[in-house]
C-alpha positions, 0 to 999 in steps of 0.5 A: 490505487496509490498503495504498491506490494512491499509498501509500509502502511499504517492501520487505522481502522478495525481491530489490528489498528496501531501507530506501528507501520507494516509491510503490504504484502499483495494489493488486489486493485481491482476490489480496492483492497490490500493484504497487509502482514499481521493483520486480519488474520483467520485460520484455515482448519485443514483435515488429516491427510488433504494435500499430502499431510499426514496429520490436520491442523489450523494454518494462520493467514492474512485476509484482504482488507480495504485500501482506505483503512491503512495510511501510507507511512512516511518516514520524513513525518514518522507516522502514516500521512495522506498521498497526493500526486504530482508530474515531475519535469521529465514526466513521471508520476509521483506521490509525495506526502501532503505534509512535509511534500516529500516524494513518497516514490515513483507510479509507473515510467516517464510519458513525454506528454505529462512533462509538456503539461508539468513545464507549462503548468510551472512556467505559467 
């Protein structure tokens, strides 16, 4: 999954879709899906005197949605934008932004064995 926690994304599927970015809150990889702030939010209704309440109430959240409704927001382009990833010369992983090519952040720490790969691939 390409998507990290505190990522800003865009929603284009369902009913919380809009231009406008916003934060990932969790990321649940092993569903494939993302718990994004604002969006698919359902209510809890709790009864008097549960949990050390005195009284009940409705509590507002957000429930996961899947990882293939929201793009990842490129500030370079200004609106969510497709991921590729790519080995930089020291190793690392990096996803960058199909289409200004921008670096998007980093996955992860350097592996000596991708650089070799990265420099032969370049060089060739």
């Amino acid at each position: 999954m390409l998507i990290k926690k505190d990522d800003r994304v865009v929603v284009i599927r369902g009913d919380d879709k809009g231009p406008e970015p916003r934060k990932v809150l969790r990321v649940l990889p092993a569903k494939n899906k993302i718990v994004v702030e604002g969006v698919n939010r359902v209510y809890k209704h709790l009864k008097p005197g549960s949990r050390g309440q005195k009284e009940g109430g409705r509590l507002s959240k957000e429930m996961p949605i899947d990882a293939s409704n929201v793009l990842l927001y490129s500030e370079a382009a200004g609106r969510g934008v497709r991921v590729g990833i790519r080995f930089t010369a020291d190793g690392r992983k990096e996803r960058y932004c199909k289409i200004t090519g921008a670096s998007l952040g980093f996955l992860g720490p350097a592996k000596p064995a991708h650089a070799r790969k990265a420099a032969a691939s370049r060089s060739s």
